[in-house]
C-alpha positions as CSV (number, residue, x, y, z in Angstrom):
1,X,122.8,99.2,59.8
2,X,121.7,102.6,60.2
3,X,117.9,104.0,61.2
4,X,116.7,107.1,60.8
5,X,116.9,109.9,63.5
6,X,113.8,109.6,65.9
7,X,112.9,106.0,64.8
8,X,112.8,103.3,67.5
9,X,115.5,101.5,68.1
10,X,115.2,97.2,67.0
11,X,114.6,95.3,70.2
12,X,118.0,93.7,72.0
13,X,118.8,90.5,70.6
14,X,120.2,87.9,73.3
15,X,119.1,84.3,74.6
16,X,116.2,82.8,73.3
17,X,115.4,86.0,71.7
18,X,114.8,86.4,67.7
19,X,115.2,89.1,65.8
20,X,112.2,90.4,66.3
21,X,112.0,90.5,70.2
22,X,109.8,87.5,70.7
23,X,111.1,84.7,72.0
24,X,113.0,81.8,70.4
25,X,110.0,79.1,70.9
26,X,107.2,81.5,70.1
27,X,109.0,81.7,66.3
28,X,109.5,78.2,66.1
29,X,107.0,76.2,67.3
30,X,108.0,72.6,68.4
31,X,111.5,73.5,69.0
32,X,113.2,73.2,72.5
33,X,115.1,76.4,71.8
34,X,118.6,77.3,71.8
35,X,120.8,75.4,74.5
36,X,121.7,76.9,77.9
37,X,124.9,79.1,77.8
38,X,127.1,77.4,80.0
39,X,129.9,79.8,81.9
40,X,133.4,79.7,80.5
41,X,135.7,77.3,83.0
42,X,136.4,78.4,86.2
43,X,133.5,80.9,86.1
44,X,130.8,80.1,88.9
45,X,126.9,80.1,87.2
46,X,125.6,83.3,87.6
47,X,122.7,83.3,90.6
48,X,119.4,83.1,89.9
49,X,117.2,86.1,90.0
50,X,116.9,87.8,93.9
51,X,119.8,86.3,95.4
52,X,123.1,88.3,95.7
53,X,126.1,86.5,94.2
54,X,128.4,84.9,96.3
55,X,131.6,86.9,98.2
56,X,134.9,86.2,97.1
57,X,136.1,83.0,98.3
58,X,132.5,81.9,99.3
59,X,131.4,78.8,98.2
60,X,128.0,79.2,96.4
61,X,124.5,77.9,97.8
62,X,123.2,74.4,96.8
63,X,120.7,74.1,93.7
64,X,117.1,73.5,95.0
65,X,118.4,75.4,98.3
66,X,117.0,78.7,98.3
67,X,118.4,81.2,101.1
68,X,115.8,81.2,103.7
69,X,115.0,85.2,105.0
70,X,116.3,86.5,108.5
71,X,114.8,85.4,111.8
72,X,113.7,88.9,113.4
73,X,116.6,90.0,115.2
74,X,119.1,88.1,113.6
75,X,121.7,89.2,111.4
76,X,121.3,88.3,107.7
77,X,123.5,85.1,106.0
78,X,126.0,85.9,104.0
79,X,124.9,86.9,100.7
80,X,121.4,87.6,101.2
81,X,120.3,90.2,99.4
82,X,117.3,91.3,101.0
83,X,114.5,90.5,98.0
84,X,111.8,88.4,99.2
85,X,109.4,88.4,101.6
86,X,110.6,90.0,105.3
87,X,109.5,88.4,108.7
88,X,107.1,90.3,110.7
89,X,108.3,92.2,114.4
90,X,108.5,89.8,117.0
91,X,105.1,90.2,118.8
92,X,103.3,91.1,115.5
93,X,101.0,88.9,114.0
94,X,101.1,88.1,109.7
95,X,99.2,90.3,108.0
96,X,99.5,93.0,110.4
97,X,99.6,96.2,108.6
98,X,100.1,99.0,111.3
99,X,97.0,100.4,111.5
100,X,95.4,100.9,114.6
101,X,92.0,99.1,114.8
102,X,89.2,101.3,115.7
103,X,85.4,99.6,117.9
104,X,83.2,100.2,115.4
105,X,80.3,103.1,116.4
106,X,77.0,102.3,117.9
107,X,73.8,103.8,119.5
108,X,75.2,106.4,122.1
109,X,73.9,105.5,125.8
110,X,73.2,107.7,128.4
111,X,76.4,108.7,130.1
112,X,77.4,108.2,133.6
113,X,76.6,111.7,136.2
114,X,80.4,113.2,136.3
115,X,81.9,113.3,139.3
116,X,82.7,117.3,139.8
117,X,80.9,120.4,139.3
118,X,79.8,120.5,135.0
119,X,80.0,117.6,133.2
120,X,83.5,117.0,133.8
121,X,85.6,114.3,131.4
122,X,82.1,112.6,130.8
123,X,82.0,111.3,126.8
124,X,78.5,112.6,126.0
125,X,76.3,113.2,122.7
126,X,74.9,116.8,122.4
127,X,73.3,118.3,119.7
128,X,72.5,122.4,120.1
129,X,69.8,123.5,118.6
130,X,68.3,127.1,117.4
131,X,66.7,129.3,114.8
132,X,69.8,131.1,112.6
133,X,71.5,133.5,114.6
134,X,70.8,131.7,117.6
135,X,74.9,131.6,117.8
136,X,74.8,127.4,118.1
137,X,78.2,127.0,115.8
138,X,80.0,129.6,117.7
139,X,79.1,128.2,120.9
140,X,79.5,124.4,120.4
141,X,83.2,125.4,118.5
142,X,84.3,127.1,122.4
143,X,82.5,124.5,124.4
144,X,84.0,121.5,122.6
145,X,87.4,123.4,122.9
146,X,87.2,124.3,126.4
147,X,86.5,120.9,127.8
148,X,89.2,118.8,129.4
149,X,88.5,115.4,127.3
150,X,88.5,115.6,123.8
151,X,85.5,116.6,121.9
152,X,84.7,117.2,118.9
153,X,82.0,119.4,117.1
154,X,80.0,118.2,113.7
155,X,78.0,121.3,112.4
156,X,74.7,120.2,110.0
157,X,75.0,122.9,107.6
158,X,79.0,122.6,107.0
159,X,78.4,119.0,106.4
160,X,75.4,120.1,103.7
161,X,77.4,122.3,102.0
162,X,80.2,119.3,101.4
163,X,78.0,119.2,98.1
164,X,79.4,121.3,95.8
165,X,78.0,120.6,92.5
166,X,73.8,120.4,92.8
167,X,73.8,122.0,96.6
168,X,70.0,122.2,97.2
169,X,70.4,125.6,98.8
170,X,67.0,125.7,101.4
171,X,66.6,129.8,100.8
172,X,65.4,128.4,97.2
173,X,62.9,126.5,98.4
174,X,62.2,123.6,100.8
175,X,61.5,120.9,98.3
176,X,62.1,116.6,98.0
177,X,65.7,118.0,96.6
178,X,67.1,119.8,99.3
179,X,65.0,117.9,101.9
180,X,66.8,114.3,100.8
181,X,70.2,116.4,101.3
182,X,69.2,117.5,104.8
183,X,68.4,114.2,105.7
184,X,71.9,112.6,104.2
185,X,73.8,115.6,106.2
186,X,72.1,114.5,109.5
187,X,72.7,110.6,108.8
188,X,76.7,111.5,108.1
189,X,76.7,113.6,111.4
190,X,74.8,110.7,113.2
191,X,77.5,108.3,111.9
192,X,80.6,110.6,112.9
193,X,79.3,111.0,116.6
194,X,78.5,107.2,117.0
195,X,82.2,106.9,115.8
196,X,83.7,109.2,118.0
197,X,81.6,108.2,121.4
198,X,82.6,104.6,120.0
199,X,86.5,105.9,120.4
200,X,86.3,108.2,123.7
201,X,86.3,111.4,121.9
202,X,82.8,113.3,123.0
203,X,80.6,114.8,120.0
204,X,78.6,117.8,120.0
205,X,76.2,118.5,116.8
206,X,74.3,121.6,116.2
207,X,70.9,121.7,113.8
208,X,68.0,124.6,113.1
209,X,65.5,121.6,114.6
210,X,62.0,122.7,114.6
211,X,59.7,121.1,117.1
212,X,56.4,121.1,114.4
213,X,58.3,118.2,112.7
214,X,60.0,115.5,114.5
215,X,60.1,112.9,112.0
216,X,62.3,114.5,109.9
217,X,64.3,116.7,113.3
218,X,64.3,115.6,116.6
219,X,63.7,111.8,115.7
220,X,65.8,111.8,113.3
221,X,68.8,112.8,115.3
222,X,67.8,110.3,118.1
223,X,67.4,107.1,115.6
224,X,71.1,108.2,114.1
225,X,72.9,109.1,117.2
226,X,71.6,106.9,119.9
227,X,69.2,107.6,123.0
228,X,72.1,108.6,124.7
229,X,71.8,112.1,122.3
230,X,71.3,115.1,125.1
231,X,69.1,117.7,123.3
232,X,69.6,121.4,124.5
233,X,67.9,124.7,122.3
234,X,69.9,127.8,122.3
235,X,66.9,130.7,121.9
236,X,68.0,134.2,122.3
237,X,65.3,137.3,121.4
238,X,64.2,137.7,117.8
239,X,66.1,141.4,117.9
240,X,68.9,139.7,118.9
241,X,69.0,136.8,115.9
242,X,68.5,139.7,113.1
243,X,70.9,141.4,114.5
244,X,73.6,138.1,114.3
245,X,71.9,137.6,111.1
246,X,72.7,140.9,109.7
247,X,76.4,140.1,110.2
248,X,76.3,137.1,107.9
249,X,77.0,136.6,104.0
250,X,76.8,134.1,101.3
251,X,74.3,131.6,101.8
252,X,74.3,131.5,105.5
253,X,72.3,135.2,105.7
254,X,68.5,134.8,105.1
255,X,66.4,137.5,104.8
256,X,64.7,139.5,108.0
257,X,60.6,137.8,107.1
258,X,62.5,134.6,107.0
259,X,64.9,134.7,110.5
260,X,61.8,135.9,112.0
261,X,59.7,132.7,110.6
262,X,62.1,130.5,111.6
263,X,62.3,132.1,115.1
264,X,58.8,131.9,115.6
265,X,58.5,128.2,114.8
266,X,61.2,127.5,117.2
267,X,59.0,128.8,120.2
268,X,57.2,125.7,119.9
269,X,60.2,124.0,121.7
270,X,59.0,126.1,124.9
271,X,56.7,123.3,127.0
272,X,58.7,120.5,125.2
273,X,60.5,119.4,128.3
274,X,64.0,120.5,126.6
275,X,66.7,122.5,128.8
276,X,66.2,125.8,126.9
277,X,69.2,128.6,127.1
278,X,67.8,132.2,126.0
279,X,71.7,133.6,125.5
280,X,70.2,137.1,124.8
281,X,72.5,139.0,127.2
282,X,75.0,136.5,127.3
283,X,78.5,136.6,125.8
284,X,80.2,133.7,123.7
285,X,81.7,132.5,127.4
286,X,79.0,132.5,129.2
287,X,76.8,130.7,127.0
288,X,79.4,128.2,126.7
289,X,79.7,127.6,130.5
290,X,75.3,128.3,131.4
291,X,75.5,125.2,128.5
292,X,77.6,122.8,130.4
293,X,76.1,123.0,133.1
294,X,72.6,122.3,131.7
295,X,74.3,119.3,130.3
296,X,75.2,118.9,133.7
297,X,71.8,118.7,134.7
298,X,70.4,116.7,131.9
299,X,72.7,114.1,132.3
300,X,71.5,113.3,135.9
301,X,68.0,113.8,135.4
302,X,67.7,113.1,131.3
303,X,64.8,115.4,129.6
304,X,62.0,112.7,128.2
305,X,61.6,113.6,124.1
């Protein structure tokens, strides 16, 4: 029979097959189907599906008998052809899949006064905050780094800007849009540095928080994070932010009236009780080092907020 070029090719015909591909039964209903094929004499049966045929010479398993898998560290039976399900390591449980199970992440307590000089291989909770240009990501980036037990460091605004499509960019306007995307950003950071305190690795988080509203700020940060959270601002001189400012782009540079808004707000934390660090003639270093040790400080005498 011949079929034209490109056309599919008629299904295989074979046991309990029609000539239409459906089985035997399906085309006549009622009927047992076609008899087994039994092998020609001196022909083993051929083994049933997921179990190797016998070697030569071998005498074949026993019907109903199926070959039971490999204890772990034992060899495999002759003829087992590896298909079914495979024994877990000795010393594993069932089930196990590898992964390594992590505590879940709570409220961060205070942490326990370190030992030596700084804050040592304490876990702690800090979150760093200033008016834009204050320097806080730069800063928290070299302290986290610099420290002898792992740290890690959760910036506010790179976690905002995770939303690509419908960022409420705040130089538009502070409005319910970008305010419920503020207020997302800060719960995600809360939950990463519960998670990380939860698994040893210390946490520090910086924010633009401004002390006129500590609903949406400063509380904020301490219901996500735990009262464990040590608060420090980083407040250098307004020439100094517009300056830093002045060195930005894209949506990270706001304009001169508004740095100097912002900066002016954030002299209400002065009187609040917070360590405050004015890093005006202080290097990237040096910040980083006057910062742990008012952590330092703040961890054996906590700041009430």
């Amino acid at each position: 029979m011949q079929h034209a070029v490109g056309a599919p090719l008629p299904p295989p015909h074979g046991p309990g097959i029609g000539h239409v591909g459906r089985p035997y039964q399906a085309q006549h209903a009622g009927h047992p189907g076609p008899p087994p094929i039994s092998p020609p004499p001196g022909h083993a049966p051929p083994p049933p599906p997921g179990q190797a045929p016998p070697a030569p010479g071998q005498a074949p398993p026993a019907p109903g008998r199926p070959q039971q898998p490999p204890a772990p560290g034992q060899a495999p039976q002759p003829g087992w052809s590896g298909t079914g399900p495979t024994p877990p390591p000795a010393g594993q449980t069932a089930g196990h899949t590898g992964h390594v199970q992590l505590p879940p992440g709570g409220p961060v307590p205070l942490p326990a006064p370190p030992a030596g000089a700084g804050t040592g291989g304490a876990t702690l909770a800090v979150l760093l905050i200033g008016p834009a240009g204050a320097g806080k990501t730069t800063v928290a980036k070299l302290w986290a780094a610099r420290r002898r037990v792992p740290t890690a460091h959760v910036s506010l605004d790179d976690v905002r800007e995770w939303v690509r499509s419908g960022f409420a960019d705040p130089q538009a306007g502070w409005n319910d849009h970008s305010e419920a995307q503020y207020r997302l950003a800060r719960r995600t950071c809360g939950f990463a540095a519960r998670n990380f305190l939860a698994n040893g690795i210390s946490c520090i988080l910086d924010d633009a928080v401004f002390p006129d509203r500590p609903v949406v700020g400063l509380g904020g940060w301490k219901r996500h994070v735990g009262p464990g959270l040590l608060p420090v601002v980083l407040l250098p001189g307004l020439e100094i932010v517009l300056e830093r400012n002045a060195e930005r782009s894209g949506n990270r540079r706001l304009s001169d009236e508004e740095v100097a808004r912002i900066h002016g707000r954030m002299a209400g934390w002065y009187g609040s009780g917070l360590p405050i660090i004015d890093n005006s003639t202080y290097d990237v270093e040096t910040t980083a080092r006057v910062l742990d040790d008012v952590l330092a400080r703040s961890i054996a005498s906590p700041p009430a907020w």
